[in-house]
py3Dmol code that shows the C-alpha trace and the ligand (Angstrom):
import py3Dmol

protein = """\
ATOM      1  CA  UNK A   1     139.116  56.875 130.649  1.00  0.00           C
ATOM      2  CA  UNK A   2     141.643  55.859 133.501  1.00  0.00           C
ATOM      3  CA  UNK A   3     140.925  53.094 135.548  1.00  0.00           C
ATOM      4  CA  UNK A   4     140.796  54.276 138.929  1.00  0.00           C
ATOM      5  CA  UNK A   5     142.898  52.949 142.672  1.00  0.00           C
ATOM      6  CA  UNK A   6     139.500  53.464 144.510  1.00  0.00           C
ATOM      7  CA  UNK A   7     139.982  54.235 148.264  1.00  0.00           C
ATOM      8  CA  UNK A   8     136.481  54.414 148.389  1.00  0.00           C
ATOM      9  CA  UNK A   9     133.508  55.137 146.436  1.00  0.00           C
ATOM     10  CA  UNK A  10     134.605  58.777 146.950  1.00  0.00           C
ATOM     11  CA  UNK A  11     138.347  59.033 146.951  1.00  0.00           C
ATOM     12  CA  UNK A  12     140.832  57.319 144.458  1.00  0.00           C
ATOM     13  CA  UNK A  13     144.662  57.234 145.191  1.00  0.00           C
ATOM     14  CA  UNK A  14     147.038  58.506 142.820  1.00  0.00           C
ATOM     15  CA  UNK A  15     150.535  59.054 143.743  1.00  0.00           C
ATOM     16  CA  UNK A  16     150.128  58.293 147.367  1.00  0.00           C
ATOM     17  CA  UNK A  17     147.451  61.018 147.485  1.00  0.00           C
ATOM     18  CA  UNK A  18     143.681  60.886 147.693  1.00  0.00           C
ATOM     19  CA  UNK A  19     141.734  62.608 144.847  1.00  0.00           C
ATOM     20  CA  UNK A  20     138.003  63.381 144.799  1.00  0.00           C
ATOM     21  CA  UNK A  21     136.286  60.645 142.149  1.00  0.00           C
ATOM     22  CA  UNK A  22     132.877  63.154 141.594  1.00  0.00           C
ATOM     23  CA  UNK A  23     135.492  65.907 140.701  1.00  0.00           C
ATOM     24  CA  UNK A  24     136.313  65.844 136.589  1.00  0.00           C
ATOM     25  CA  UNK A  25     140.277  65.652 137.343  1.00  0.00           C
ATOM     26  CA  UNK A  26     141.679  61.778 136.565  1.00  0.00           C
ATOM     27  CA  UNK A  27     145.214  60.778 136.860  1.00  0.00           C
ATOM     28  CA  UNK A  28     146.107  62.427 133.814  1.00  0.00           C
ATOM     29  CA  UNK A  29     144.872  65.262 133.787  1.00  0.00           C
ATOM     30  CA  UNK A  30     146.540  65.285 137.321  1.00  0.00           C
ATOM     31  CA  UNK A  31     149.151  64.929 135.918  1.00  0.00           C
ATOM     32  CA  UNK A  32     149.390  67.325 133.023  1.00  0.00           C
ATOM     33  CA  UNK A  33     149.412  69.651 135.371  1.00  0.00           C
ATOM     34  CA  UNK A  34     152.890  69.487 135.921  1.00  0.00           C
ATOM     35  CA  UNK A  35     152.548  71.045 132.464  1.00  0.00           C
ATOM     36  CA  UNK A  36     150.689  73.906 133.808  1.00  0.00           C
ATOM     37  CA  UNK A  37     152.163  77.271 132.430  1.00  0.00           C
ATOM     38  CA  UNK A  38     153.785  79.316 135.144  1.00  0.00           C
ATOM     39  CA  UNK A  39     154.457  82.887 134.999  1.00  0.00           C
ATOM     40  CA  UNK A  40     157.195  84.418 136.835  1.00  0.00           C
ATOM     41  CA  UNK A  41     154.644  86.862 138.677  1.00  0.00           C
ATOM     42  CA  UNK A  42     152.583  83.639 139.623  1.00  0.00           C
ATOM     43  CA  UNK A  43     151.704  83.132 143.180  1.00  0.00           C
ATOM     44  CA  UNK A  44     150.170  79.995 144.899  1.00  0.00           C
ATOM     45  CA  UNK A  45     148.805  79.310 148.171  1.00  0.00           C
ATOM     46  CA  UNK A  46     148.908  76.129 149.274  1.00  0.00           C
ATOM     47  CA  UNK A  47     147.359  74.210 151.992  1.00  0.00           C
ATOM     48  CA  UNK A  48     146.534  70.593 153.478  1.00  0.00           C
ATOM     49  CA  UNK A  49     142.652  71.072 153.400  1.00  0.00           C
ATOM     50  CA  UNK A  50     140.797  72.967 156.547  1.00  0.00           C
ATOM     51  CA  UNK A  51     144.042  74.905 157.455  1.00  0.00           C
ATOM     52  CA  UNK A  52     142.911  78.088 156.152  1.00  0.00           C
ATOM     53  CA  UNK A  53     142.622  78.185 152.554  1.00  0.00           C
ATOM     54  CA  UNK A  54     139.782  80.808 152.692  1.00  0.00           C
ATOM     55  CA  UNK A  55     141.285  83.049 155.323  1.00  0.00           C
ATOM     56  CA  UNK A  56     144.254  83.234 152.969  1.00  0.00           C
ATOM     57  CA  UNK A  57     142.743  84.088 149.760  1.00  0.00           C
ATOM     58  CA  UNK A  58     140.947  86.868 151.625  1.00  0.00           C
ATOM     59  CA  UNK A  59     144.578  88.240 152.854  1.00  0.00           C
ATOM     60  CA  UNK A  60     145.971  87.605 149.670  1.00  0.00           C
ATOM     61  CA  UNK A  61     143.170  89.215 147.213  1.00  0.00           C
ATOM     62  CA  UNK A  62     143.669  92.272 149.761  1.00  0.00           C
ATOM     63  CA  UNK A  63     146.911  92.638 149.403  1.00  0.00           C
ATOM     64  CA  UNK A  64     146.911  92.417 146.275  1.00  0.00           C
ATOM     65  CA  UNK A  65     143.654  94.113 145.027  1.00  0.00           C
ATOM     66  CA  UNK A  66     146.011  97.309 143.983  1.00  0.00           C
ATOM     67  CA  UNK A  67     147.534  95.005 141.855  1.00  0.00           C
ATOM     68  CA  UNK A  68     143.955  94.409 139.786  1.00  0.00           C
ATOM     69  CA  UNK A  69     141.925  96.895 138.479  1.00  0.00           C
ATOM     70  CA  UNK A  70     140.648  93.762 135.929  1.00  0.00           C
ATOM     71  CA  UNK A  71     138.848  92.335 139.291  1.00  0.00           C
ATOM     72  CA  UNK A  72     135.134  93.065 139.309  1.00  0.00           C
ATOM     73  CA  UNK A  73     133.839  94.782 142.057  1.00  0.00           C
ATOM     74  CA  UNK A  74     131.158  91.423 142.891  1.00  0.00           C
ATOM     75  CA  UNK A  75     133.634  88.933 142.140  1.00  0.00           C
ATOM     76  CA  UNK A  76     134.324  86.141 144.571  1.00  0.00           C
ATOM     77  CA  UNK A  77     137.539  84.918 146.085  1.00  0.00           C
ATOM     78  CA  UNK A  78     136.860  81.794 144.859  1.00  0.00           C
ATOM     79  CA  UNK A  79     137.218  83.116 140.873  1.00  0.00           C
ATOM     80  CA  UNK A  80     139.955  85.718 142.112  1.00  0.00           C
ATOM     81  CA  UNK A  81     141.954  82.977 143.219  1.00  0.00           C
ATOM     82  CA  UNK A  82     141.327  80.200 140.580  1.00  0.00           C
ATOM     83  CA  UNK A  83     141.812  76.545 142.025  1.00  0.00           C
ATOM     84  CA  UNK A  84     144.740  74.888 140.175  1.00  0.00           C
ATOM     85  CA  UNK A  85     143.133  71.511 140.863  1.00  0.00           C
ATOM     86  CA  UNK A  86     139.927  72.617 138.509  1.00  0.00           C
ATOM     87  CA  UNK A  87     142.503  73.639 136.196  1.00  0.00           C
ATOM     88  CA  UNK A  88     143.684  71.959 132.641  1.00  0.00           C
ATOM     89  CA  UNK A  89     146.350  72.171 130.053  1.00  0.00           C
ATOM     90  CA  UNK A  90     143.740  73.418 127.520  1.00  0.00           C
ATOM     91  CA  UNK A  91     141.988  75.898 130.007  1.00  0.00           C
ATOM     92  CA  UNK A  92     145.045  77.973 131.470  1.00  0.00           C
ATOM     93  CA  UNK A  93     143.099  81.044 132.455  1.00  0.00           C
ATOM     94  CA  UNK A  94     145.337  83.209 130.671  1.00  0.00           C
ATOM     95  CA  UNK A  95     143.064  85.804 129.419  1.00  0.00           C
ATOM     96  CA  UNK A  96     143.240  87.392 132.879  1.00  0.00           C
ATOM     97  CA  UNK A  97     146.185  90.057 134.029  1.00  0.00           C
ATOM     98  CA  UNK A  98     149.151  89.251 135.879  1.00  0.00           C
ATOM     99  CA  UNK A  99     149.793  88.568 138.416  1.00  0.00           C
ATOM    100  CA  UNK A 100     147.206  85.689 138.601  1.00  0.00           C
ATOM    101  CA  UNK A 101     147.274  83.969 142.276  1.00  0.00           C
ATOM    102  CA  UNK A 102     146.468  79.864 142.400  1.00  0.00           C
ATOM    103  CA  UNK A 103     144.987  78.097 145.141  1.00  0.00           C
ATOM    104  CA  UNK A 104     145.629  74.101 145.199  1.00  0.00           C
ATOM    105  CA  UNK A 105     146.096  71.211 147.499  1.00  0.00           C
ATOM    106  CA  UNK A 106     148.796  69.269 144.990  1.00  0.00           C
ATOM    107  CA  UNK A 107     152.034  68.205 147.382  1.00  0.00           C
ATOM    108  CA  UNK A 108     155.346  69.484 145.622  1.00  0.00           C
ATOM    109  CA  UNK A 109     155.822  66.704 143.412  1.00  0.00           C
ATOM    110  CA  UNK A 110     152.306  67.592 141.486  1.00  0.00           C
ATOM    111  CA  UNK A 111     152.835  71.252 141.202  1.00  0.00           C
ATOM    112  CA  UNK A 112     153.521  72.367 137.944  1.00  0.00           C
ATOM    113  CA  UNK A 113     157.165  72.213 137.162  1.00  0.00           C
ATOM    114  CA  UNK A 114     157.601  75.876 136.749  1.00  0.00           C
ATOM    115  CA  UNK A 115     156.783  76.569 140.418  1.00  0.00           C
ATOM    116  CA  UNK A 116     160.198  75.543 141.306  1.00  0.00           C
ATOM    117  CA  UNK A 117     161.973  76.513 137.740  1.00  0.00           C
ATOM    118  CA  UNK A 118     160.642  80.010 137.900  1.00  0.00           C
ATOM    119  CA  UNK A 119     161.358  79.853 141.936  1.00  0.00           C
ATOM    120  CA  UNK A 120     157.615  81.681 142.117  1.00  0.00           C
ATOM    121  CA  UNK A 121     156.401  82.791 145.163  1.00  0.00           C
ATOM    122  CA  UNK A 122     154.553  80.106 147.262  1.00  0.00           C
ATOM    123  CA  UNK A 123     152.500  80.465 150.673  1.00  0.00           C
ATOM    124  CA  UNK A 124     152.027  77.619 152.706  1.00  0.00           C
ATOM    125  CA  UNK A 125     149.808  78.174 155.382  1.00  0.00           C
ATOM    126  CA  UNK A 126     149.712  74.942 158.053  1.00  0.00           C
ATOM    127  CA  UNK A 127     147.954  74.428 160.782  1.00  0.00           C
ATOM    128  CA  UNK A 128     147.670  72.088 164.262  1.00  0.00           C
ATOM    129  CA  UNK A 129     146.330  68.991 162.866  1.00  0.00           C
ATOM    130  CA  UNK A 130     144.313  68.066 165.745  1.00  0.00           C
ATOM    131  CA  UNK A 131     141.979  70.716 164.577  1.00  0.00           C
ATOM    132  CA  UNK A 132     142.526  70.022 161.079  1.00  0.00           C
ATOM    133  CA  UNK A 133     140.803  66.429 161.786  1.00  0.00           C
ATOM    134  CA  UNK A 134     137.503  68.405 163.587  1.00  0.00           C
ATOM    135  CA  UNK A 135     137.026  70.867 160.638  1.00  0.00           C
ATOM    136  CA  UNK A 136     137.929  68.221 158.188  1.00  0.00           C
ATOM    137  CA  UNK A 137     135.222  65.816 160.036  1.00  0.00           C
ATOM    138  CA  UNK A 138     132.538  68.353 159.859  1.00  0.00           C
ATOM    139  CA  UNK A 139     133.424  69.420 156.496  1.00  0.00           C
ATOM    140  CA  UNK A 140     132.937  65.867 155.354  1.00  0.00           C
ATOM    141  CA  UNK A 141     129.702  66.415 156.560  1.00  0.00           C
ATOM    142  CA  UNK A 142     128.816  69.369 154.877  1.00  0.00           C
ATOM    143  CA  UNK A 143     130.556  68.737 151.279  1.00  0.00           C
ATOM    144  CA  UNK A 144     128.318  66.638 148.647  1.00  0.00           C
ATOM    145  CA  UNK A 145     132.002  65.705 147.119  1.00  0.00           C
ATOM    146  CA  UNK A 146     133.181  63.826 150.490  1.00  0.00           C
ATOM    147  CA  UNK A 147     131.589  61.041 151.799  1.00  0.00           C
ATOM    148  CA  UNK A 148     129.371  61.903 155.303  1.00  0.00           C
ATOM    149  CA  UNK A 149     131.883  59.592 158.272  1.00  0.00           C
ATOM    150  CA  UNK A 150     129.526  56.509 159.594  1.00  0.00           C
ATOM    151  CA  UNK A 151     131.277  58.451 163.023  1.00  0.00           C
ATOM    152  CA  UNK A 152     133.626  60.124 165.027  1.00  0.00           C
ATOM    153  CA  UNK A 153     135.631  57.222 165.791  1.00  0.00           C
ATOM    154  CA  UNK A 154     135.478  56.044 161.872  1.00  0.00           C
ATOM    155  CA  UNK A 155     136.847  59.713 160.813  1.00  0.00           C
ATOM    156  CA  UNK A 156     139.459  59.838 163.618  1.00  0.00           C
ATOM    157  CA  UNK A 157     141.261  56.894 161.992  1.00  0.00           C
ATOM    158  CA  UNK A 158     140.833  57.218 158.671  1.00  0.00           C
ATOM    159  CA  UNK A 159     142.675  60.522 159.052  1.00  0.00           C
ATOM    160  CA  UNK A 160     145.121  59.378 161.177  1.00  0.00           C
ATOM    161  CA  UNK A 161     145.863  56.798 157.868  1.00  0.00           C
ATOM    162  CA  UNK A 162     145.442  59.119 155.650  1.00  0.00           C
ATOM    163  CA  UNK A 163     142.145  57.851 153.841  1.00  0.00           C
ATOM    164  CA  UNK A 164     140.557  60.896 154.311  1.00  0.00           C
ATOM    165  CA  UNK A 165     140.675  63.659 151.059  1.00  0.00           C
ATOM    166  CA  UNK A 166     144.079  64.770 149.829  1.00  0.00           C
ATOM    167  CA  UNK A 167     146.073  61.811 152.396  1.00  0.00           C
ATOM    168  CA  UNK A 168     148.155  62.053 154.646  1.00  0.00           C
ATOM    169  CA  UNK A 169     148.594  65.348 156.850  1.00  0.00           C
ATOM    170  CA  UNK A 170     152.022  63.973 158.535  1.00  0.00           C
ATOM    171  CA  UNK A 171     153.156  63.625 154.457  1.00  0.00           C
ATOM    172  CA  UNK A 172     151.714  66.789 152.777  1.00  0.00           C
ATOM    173  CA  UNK A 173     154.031  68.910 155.773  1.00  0.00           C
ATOM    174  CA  UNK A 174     156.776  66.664 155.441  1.00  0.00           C
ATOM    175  CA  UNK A 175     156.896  66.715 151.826  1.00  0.00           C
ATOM    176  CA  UNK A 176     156.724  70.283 152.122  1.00  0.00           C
ATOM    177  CA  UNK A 177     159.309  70.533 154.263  1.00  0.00           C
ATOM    178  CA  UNK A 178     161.852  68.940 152.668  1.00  0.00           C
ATOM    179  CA  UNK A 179     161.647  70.789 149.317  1.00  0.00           C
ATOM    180  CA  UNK A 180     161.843  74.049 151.260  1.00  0.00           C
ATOM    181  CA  UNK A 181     165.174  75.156 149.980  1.00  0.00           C
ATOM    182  CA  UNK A 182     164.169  74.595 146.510  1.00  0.00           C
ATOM    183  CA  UNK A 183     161.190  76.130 146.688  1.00  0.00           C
ATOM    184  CA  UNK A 184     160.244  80.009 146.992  1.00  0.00           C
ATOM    185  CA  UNK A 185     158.295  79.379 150.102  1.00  0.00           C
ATOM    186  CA  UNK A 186     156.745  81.301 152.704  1.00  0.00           C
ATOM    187  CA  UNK A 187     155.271  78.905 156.063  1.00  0.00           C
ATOM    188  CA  UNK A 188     152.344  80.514 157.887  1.00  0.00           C
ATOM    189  CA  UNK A 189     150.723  79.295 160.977  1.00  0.00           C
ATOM    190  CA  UNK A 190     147.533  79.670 161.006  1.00  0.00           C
ATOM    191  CA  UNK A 191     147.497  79.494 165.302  1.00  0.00           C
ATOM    192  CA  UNK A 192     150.056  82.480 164.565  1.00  0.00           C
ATOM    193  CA  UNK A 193     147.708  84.420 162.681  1.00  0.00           C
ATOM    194  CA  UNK A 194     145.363  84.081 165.418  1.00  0.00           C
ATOM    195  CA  UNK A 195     147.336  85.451 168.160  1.00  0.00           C
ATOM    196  CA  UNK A 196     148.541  88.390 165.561  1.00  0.00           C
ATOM    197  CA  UNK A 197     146.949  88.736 162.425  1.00  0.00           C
ATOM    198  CA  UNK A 198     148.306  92.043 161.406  1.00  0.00           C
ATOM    199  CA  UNK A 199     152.164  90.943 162.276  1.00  0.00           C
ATOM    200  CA  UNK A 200     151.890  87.696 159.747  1.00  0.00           C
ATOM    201  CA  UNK A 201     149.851  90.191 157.216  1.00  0.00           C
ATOM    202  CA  UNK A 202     153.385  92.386 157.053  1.00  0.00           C
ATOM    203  CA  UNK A 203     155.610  89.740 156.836  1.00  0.00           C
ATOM    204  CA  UNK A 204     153.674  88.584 153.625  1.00  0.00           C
ATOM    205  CA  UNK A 205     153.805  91.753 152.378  1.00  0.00           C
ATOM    206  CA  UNK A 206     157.216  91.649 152.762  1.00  0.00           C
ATOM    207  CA  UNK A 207     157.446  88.205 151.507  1.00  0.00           C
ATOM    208  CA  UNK A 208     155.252  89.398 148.124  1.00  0.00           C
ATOM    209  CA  UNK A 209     157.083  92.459 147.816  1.00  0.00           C
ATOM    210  CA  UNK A 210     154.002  94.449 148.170  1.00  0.00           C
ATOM    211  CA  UNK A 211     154.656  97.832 150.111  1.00  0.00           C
ATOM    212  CA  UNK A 212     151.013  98.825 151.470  1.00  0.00           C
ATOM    213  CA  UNK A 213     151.088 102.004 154.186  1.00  0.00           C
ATOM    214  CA  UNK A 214     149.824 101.275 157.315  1.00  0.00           C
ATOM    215  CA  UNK A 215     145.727 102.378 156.579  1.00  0.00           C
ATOM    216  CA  UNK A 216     146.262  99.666 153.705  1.00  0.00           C
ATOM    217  CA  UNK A 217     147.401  96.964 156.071  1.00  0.00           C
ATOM    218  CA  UNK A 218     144.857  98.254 158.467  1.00  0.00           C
ATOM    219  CA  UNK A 219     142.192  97.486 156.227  1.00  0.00           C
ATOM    220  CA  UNK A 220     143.799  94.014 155.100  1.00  0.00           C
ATOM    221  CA  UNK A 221     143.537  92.882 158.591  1.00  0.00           C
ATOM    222  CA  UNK A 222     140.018  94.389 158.974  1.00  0.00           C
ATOM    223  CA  UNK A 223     138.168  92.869 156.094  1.00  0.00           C
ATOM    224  CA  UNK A 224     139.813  89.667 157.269  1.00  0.00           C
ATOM    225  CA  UNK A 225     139.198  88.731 160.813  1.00  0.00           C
ATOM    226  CA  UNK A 226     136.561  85.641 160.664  1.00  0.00           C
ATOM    227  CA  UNK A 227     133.385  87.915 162.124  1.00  0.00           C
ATOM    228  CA  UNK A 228     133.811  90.079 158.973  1.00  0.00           C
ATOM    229  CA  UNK A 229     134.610  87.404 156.423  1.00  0.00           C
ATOM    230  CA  UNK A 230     131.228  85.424 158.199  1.00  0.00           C
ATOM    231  CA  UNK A 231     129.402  88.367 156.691  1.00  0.00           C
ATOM    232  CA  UNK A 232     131.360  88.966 153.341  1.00  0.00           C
ATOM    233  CA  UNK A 233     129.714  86.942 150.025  1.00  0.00           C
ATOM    234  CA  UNK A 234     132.611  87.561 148.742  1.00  0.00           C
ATOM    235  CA  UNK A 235     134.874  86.262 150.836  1.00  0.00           C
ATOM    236  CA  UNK A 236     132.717  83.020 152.631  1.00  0.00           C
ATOM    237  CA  UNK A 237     131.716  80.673 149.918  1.00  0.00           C
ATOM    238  CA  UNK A 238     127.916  81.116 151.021  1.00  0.00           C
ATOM    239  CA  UNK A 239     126.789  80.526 147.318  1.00  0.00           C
ATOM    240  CA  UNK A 240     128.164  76.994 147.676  1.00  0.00           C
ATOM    241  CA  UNK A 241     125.344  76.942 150.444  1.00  0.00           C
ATOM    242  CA  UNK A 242     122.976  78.802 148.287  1.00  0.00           C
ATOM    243  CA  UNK A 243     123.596  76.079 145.596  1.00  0.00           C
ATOM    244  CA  UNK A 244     123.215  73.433 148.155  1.00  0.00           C
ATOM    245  CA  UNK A 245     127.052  72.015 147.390  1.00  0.00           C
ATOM    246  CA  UNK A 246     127.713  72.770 150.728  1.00  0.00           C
ATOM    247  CA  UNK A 247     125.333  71.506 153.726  1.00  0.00           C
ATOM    248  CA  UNK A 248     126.801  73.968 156.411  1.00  0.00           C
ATOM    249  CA  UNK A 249     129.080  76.933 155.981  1.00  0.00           C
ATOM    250  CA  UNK A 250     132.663  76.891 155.920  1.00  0.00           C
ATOM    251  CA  UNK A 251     133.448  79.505 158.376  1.00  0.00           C
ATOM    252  CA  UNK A 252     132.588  77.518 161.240  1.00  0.00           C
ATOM    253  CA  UNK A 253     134.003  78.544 164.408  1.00  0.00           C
ATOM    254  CA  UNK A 254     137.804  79.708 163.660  1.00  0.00           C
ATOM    255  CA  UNK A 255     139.605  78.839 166.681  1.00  0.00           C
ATOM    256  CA  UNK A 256     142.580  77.165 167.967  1.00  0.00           C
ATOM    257  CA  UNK A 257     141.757  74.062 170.396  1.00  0.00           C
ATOM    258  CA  UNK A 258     138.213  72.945 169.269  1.00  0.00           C
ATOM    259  CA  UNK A 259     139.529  69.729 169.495  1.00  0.00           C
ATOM    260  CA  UNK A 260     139.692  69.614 172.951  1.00  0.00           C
ATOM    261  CA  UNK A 261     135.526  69.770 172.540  1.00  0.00           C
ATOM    262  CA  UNK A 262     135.690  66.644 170.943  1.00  0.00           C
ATOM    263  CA  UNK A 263     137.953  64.028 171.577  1.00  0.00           C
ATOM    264  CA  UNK A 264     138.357  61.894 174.275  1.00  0.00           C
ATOM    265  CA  UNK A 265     141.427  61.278 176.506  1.00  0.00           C
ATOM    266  CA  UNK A 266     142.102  57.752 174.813  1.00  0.00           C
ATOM    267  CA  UNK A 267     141.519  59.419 171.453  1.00  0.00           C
ATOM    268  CA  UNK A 268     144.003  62.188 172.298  1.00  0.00           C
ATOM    269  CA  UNK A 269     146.503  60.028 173.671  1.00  0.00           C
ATOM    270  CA  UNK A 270     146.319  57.924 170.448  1.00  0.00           C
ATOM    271  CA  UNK A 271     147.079  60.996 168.414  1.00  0.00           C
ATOM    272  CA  UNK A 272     150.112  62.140 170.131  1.00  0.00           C
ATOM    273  CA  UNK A 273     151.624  58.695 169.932  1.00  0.00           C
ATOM    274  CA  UNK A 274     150.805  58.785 166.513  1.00  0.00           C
ATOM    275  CA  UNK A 275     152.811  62.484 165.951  1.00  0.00           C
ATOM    276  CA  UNK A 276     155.417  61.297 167.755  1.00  0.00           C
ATOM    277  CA  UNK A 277     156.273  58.773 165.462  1.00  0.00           C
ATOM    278  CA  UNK A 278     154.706  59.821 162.030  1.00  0.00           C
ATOM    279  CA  UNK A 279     157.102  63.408 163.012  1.00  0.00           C
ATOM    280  CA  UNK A 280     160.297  62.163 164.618  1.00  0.00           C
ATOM    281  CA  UNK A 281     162.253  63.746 161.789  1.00  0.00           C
ATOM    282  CA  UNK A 282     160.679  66.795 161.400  1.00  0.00           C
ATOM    283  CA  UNK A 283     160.648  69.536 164.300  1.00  0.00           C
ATOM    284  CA  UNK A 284     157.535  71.409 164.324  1.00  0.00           C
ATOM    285  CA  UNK A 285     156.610  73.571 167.172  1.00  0.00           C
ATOM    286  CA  UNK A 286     151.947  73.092 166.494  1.00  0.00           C
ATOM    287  CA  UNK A 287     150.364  75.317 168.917  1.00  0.00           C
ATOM    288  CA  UNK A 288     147.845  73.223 169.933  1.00  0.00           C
ATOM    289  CA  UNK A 289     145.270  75.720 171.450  1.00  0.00           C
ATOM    290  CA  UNK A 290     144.853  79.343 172.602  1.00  0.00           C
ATOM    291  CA  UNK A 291     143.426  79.968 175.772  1.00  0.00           C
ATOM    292  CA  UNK A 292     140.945  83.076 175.515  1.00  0.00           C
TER     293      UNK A 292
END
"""
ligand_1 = """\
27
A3P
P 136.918 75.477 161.536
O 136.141 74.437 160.790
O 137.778 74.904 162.625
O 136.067 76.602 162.029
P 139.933 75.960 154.718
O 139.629 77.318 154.221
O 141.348 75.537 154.454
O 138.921 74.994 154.265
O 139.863 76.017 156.316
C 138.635 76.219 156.950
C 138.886 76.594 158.389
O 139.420 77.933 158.448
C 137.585 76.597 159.182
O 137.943 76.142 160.502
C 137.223 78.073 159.152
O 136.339 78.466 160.178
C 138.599 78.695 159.330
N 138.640 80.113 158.951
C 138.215 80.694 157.804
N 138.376 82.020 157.862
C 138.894 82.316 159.087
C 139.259 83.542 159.756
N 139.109 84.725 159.201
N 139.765 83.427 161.005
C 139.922 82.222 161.611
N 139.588 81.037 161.021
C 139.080 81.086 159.779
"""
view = py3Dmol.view(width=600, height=400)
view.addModel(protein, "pdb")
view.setStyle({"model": 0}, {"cartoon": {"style": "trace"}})
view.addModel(ligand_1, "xyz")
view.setStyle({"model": 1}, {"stick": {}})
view.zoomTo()
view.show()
């Protein structure tokens, strides 16, 4: 059993990251995932948690549902797109057909080695982390794994140092972005799939090599606007509310600017100050909100 760097009496820290202590995953197993077996047909979608994880797997499982007559008709997202994170050595989920798409939080340096060595494909999807921090908050609410904030105020900061689930934002981009030559990675905004859904849905086709007419793209970008995932099993992660592992659902409210609901002037001030410096290296143009 490894001893743990508690955070809290919810999060331990293992290589500068911040790992859920009621999950079964321990440093070494953690670890062994750089182990991992990676197929050249692999794909992974990777996200800082709340930047749109689930709106991804829904565009991805569409795009690639041609790809897999093995899926069953009722399965989930969530077991279409395994999460590497629940994933070990001994349990590779190899008995399903290539190719077999991975969900996971892990910054670079956790991902298994063959994600750069077999240069698979990778899609990062980021989004403005003021928002991140409100769905994050309320998520922390609603997830039995997290602990529930003592407040606003509490959450604010602990994000802002990175004791909040999976660390730091400001890292988990940065460390992103400076493996992105040696990675096969595609960036997607998530603010940019807002404003034009079906424009980012054909540049991942063309980033996946997928060639779907237009109907097919058409029908990507219909099943996966957030009023028809709200009403999709499939696609929602209601049974986590069914099973009462979630308190609230996931697809909350799916827009660009909700922070503006919910901090306050000093609080927002604070923030930028705190971008400023955390992201003087890195240029990155966050669209902040999207006026209706
Ligand atoms: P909010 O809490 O701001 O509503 P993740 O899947 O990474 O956990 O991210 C969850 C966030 O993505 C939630 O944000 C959720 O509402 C939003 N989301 C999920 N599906 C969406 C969709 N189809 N369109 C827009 N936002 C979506």
């Amino acid at each position: 059993m490894d001893s743990l760097d508690l955070v809290s009496p919810y999060l331990f820290k293992h290589k500068r990251r911040n790992f859920l202590v009621k999950e079964k995953m321990r440093p070494t197993d953690l670890d062994a995932l750089r182990h991992f077996e990676i197929r050249p047909t692999d794909i992974f979608l990777v996200t800082y948690p709340k930047s749109g994880t689930v709106w991804m797997q829904q565009i991805l499982v569409q795009i690639m549902d041609a790809a897999h007559p093995d899926w069953a008709e009722d399965a989930t997202n969530r077991t279409r797109v395994p999460w590497l994170e629940e994933r070990s050595v001994d349990n590779p989920t190899r008995e399903r057909a290539d190719p077999q798409i991975y969900g996971s939080h892990l910054p670079p340096d956790m991902l298994p080695q063959g994600v750069k060595d077999k240069q698979i494909k990778v899609v990062y999807v980021w989004r403005n982390p003021k928002d991140i921090l409100v769905s994050l908050y309320h998520f922390s609410n609603s997830w039995m794994l997290l602990e529930t904030p003592k407040s606003f105020e509490d959450f604010f900061q602990q994000f802002l140092d990175g004791n909040v689930y999976m660390g730091s934002w400001f890292d988990h981009i940065q460390d992103y972005h400076k493996v992105r030559d040696q990675l096969n990675i595609h960036f997607v905004q998530y603010e940019d799939m807002l404003k034009d859904l079906r424009g980012e849905v054909v540049k991942l086709c063309a980033f996946l090599g997928r060639h779907l007419t237009d109907e097919a793209i058409d029908h990507v970008v219909d099943t996966s606007t957030f009023k028809n995932m709200k009403t999709n099993p499939k696609a929602n992660y209601k049974d986590l509310v069914e099973t009462n592992r979630y308190k609230t659902e996931t697809m909350r409210k799916g827009i660009a600017g909700d922070w503006k609901n919910v901090f306050t002037v000093a609080q927002n001030e604070h923030f930028d100050s705190v971008f400023r410096e955390k992201m003087s290296n890195m240029p990155l143009n966050c669209i902040w909100e999207i006026k209706e």
